[in-house]
BAZADO-798809 format. One record per residue (C-alpha): x, y, z; residue number from 1; residue in one letter. Coordinates in nm, 3 decimals. Each point is the difference from the previous one (the first is absolute). Layout:
# BAZADO-798809
SITE        xx        yy        zz     n   res
SITE         X         Y         Z   NUM     a
...
//
This chain:
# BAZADO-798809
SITE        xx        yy        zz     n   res
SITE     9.997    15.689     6.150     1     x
SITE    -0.240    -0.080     0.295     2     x
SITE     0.115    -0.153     0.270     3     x
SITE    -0.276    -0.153     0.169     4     x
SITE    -0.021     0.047     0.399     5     x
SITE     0.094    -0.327     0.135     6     x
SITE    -0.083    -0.115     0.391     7     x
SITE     0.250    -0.126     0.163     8     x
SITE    -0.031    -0.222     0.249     9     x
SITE     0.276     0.062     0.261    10     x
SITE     0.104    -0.264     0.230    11     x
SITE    -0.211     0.062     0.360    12     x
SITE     0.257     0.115     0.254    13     x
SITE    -0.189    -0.021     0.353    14     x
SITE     0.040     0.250     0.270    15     x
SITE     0.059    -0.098     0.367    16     x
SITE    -0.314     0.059     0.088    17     x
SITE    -0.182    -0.196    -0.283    18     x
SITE     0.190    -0.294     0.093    19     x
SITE    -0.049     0.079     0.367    20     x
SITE    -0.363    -0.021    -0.061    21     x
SITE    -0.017    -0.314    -0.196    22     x
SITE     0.223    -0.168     0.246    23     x
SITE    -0.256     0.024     0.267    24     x
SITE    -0.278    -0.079    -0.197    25     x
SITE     0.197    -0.354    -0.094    26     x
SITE     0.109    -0.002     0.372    27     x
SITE    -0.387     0.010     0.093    28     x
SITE    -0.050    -0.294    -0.187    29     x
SITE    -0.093     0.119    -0.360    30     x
SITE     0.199    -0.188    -0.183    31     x
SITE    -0.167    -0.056    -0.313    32     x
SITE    -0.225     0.304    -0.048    33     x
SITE    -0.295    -0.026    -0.198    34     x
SITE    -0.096     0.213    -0.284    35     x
SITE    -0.203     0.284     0.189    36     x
SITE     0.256     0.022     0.260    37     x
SITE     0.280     0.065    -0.284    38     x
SITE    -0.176     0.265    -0.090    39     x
SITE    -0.090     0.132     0.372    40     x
SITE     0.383    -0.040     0.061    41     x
SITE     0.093     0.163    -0.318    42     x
SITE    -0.207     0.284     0.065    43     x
SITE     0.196     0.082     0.343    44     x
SITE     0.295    -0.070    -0.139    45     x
SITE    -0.043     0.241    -0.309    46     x
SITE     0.016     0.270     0.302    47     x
SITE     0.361    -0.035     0.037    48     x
SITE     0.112    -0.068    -0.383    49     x
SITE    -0.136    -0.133    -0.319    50     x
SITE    -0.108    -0.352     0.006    51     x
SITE    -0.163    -0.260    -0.178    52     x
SITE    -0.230    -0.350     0.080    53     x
SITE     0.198    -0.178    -0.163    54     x
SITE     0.306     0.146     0.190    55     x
SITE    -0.166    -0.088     0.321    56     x
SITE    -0.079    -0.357    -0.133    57     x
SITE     0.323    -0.069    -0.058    58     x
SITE     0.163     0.138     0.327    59     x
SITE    -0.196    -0.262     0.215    60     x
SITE     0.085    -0.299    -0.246    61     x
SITE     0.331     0.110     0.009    62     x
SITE     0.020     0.079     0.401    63     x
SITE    -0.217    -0.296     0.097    64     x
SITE     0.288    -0.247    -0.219    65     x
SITE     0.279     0.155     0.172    66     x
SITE    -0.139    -0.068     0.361    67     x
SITE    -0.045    -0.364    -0.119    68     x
SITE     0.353    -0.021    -0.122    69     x
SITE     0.101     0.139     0.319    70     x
SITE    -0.173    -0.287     0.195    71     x
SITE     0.165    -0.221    -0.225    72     x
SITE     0.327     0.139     0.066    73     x
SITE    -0.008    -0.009     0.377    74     x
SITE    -0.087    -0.330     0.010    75     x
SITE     0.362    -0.118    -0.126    76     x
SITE    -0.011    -0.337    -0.122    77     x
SITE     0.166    -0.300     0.171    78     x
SITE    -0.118     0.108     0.372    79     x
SITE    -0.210    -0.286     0.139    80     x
SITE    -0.250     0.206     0.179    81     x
SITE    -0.137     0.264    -0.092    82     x
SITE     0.065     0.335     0.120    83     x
SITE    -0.449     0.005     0.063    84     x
SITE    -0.132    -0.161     0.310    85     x
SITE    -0.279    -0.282    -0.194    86     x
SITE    -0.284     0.014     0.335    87     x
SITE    -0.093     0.280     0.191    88     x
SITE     0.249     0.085     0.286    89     x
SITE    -0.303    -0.117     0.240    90     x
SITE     0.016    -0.374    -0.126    91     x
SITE     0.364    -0.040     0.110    92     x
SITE    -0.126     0.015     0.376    93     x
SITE    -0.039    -0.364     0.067    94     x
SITE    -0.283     0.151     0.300    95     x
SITE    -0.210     0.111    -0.288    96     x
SITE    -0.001    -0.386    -0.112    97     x
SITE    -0.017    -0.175     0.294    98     x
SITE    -0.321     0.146     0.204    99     x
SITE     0.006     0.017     0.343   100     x
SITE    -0.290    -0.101     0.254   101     x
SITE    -0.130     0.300     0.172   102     x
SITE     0.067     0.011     0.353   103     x
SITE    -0.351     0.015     0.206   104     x
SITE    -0.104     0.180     0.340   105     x
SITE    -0.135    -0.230     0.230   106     x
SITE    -0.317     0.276     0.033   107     x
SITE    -0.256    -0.256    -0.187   108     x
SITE     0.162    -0.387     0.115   109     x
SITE    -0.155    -0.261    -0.265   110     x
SITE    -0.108    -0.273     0.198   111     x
SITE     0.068    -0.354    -0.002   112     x
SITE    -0.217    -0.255    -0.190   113     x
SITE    -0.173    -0.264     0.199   114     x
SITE    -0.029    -0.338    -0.108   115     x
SITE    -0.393    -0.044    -0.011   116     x
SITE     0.013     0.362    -0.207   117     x
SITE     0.207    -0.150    -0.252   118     x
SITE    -0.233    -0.259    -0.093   119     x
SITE    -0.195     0.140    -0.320   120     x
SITE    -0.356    -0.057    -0.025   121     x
SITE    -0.149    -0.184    -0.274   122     x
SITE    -0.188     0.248    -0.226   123     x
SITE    -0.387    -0.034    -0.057   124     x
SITE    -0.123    -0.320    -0.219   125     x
SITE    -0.074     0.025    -0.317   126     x
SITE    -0.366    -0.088    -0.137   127     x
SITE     0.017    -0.291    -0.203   128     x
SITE    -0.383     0.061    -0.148   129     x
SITE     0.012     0.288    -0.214   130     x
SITE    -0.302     0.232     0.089   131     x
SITE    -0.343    -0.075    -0.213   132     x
SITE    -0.039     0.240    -0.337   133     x
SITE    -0.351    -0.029     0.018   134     x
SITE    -0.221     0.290     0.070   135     x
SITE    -0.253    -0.039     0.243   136     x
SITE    -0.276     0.249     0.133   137     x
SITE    -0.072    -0.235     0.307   138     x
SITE     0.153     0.047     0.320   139     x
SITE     0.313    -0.216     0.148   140     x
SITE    -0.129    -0.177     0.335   141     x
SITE     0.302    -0.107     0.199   142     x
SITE    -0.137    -0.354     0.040   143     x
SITE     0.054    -0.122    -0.374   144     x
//
């Protein structure tokens, strides 16, 4: 009888630092890695213990769900408000709303407007004759 050589595949039990690592790769904001970077992250993690992609690929489906549920969890239902301010801190300041006039040094006093300065002057007429298309090689003489 031959017994053929089997592989197993055993269950991937991470070590402190493998999951040490991936947390602060997810922690910087890799949350969904892309292909290359599973393998860039399973090569430093292969340092430590035997890993696979698809062991990787799993790990940040799996820890990016449980944050999520987390979230979900903290936020316990039948509270009003939420526990998360909705604006910026800076938009509760009713100063930040309601601007206030600069207060000016006297150093450069506007002066007062006059009465005969306030009247506006009327604005250069208009030519009612449009200006001839013709071409001409003669001169114009001011008395036509």
């Amino acid at each position: 009888m031959d017994i053929k050589a089997k592989t197993v595949c055993k269950r991937w039990r991470s070590t402190l630092e493998q999951v040490n690592i991936l947390l602060n790769i997810f922690n910087h904001g890799i949350i969904n890695p892309s292909r290359d970077q599973i393998r860039e992250i399973t090569g430093r993690l292969k340092e430590y213990r035997e890993v696979g992609e698809y062991n990787v690929y799993c790990w940040f489906q799996n820890h990016g769900n449980r944050v999520k549920h987390r979230r979900l969890l903290q936020n316990v239902p039948g509270t009003s408000e939420p526990s998360y301010p909705l604006l910026p801190p800076f938009m509760y300041d009713p100063s930040w709303v309601i601007p206030h006039a600069p207060r000016l040094l006297d150093l450069f006093p506007i002066p007062a407007i006059h009465e005969e300065e306030e009247k506006v002057t009327q604005p250069m007429p208009f030519r009612i004759k449009a200006p001839s298309t013709e071409l001409s090689l003669r001169l114009p003489f001011a008395d036509q």
